[in-house]
VOPAGU-2260 file (C-alpha; in pm, 1 decimal, decimal comma):
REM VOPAGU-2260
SITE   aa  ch    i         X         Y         Z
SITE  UNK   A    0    2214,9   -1166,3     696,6
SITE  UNK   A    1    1983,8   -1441,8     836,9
SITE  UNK   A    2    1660,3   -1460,1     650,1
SITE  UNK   A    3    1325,4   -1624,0     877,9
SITE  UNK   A    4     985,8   -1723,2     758,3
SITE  UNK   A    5     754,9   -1652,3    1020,8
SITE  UNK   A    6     387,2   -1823,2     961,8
SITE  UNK   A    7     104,9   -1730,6    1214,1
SITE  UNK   A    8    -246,0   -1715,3    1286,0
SITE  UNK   A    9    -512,3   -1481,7    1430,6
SITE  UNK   A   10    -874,0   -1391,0    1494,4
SITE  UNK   A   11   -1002,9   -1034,3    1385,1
SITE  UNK   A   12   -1174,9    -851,5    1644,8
SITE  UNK   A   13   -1461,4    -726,1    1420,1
SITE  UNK   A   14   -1520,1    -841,3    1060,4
SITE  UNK   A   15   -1296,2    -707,2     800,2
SITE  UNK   A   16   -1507,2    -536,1     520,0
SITE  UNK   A   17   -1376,0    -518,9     147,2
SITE  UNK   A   18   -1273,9    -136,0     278,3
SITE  UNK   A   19   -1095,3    -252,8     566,9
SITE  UNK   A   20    -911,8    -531,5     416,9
SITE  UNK   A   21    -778,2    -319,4     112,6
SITE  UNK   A   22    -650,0     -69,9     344,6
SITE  UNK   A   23    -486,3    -316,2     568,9
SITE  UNK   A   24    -328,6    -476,4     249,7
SITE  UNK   A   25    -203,6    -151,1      97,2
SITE  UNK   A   26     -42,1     -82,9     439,0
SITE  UNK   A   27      88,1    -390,4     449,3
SITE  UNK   A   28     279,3    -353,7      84,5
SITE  UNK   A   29     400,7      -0,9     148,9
SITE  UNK   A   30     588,9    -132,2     499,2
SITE  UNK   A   31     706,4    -477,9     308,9
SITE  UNK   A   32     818,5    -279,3      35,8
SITE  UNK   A   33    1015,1     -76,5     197,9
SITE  UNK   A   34    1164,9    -342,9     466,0
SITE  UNK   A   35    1201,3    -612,8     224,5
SITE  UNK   A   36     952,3    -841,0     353,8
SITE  UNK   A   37     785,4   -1121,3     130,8
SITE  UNK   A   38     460,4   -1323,9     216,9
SITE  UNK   A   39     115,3   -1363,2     147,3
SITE  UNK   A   40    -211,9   -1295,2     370,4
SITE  UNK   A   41    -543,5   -1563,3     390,1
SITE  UNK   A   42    -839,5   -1406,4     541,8
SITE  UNK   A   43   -1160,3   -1611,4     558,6
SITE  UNK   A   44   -1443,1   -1616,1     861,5
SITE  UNK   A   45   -1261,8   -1348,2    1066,7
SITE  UNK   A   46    -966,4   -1563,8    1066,9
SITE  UNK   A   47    -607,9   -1473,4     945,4
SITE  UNK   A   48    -309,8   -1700,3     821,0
SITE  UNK   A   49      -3,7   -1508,4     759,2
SITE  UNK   A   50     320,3   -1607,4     615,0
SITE  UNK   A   51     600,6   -1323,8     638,8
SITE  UNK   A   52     944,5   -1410,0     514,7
SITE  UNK   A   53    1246,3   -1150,9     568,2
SITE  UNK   A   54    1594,0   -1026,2     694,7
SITE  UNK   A   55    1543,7   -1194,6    1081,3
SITE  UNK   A   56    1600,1    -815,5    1267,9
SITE  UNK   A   57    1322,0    -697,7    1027,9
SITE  UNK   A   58    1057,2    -978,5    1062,1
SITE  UNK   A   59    1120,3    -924,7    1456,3
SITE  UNK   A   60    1014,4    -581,7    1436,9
SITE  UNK   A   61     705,5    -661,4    1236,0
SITE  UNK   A   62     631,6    -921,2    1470,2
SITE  UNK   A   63     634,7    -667,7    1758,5
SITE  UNK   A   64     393,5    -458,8    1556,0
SITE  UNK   A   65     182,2    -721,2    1470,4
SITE  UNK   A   66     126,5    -859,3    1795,5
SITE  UNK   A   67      43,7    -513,5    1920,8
SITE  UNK   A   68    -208,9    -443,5    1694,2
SITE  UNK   A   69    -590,6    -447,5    1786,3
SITE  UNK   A   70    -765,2    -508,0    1452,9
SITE  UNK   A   71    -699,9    -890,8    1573,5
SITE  UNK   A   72    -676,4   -1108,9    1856,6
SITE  UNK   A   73    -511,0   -1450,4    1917,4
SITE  UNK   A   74    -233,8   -1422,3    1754,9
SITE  UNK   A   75     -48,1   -1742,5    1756,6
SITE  UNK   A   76     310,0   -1819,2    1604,9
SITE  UNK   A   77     255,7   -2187,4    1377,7
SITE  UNK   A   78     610,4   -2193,9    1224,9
SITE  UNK   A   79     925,4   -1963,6    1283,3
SITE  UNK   A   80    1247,0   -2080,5    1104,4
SITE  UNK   A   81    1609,6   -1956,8     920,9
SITE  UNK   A   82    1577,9   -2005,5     582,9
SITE  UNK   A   83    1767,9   -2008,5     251,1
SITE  UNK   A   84    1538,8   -1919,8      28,6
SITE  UNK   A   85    1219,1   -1721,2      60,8
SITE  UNK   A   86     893,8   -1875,8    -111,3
SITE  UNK   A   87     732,7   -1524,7    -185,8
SITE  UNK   A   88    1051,2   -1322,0    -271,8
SITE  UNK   A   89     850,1   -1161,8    -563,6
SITE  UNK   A   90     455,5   -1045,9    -359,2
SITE  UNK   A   91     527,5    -771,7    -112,3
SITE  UNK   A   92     179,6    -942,6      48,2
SITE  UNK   A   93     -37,8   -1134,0    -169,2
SITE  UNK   A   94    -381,2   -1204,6     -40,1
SITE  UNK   A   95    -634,8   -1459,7     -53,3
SITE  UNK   A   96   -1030,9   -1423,2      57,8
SITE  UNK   A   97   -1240,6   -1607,9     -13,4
SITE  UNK   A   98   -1538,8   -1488,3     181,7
SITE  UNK   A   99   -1665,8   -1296,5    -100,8
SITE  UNK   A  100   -1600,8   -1428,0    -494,3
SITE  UNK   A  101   -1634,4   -1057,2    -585,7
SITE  UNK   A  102   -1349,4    -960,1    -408,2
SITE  UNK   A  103   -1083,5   -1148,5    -672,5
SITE  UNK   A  104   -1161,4    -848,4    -924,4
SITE  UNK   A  105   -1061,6    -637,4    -709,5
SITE  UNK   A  106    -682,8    -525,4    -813,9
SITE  UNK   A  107    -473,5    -596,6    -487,1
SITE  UNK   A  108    -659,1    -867,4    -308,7
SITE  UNK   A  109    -613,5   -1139,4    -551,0
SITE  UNK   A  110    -309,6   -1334,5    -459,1
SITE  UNK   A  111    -206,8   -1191,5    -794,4
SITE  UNK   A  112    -245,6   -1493,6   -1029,8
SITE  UNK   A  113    -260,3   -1277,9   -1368,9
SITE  UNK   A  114      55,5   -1455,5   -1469,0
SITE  UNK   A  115     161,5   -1777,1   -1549,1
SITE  UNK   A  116     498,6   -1755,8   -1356,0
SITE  UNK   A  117     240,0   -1555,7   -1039,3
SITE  UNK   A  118      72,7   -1977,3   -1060,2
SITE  UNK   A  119     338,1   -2183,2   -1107,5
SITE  UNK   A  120     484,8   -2022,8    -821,3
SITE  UNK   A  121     186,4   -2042,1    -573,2
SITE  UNK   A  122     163,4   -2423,5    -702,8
SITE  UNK   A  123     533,4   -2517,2    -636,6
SITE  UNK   A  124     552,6   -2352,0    -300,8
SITE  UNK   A  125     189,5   -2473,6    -177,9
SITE  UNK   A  126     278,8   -2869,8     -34,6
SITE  UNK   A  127     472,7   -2684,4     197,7
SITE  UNK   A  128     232,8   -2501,6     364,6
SITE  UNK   A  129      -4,4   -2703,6     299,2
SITE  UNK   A  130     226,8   -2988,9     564,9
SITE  UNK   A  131     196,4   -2733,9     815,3
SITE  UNK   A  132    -182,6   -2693,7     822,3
SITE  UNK   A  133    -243,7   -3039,5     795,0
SITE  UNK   A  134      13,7   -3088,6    1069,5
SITE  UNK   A  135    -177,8   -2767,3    1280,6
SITE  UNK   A  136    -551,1   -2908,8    1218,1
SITE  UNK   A  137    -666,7   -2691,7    1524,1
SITE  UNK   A  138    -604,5   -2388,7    1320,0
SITE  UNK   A  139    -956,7   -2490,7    1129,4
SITE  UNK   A  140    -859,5   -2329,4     786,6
């Protein structure tokens, strides 16, 4: 089994209210659950950065669903790779947005940081995509 990271951006096609984004994240969590997929989800000014890590096969068919779907538009692949270990093996999809402040109480759209192991993880794995925005300055994150 070959696993991938895939990391991509996109543009919503209307803004994504607290509603909208809970319900897109719960979604998200029940079909990563159940696929095996790992990642985390950054939403800020209508603008999404994505990273999904899985079995290849599987993060090919979320791809296919992803690019089909009309909640967002320019959808751009930043980084696909093979990997040997996945950097979010333990958040079915975390999520960061920081449009609203009030949003982080909210249980299921903080990027889950209520544990120490939850930050130290997020800290360890965060150079490395941090390299690929800084590399990808167009994206405007």
């Amino acid at each position: 089994m070959h696993k991938n990271r895939l990391i991509y951006t996109s543009q919503a096609t209307n803004p994504f209210s607290k509603r909208k984004l809970l319900d897109l994240l719960h979604s998200a969590r029940r079909y990563n659950t159940i696929n095996s997929i790992y990642g985390f989800l950054y939403y800020k000014d209508e603008f999404f950065f994505q990273v999904i890590e899985g079995e290849t096969q599987l993060i090919n068919n979320l791809w296919d669903r992803i690019k089909k779907d009309k909640r967002h538009t320019n959808v751009k692949i930043i980084s696909t790779n093979l990997i040997n270990d996945y950097l979010f093996a333990k958040w079915s999809m975390g999520c960061i947005e920081f449009n609203d402040p009030k949003l982080s109480i909210i249980p299921g759209i903080s990027i889950e940081l209520d544990s120490k192991e939850s930050i130290d993880l997020l800290i360890t794995k965060l150079p490395e995509i941090s390299s690929l925005l800084i590399s990808n300055p167009e994206l405007n994150l």
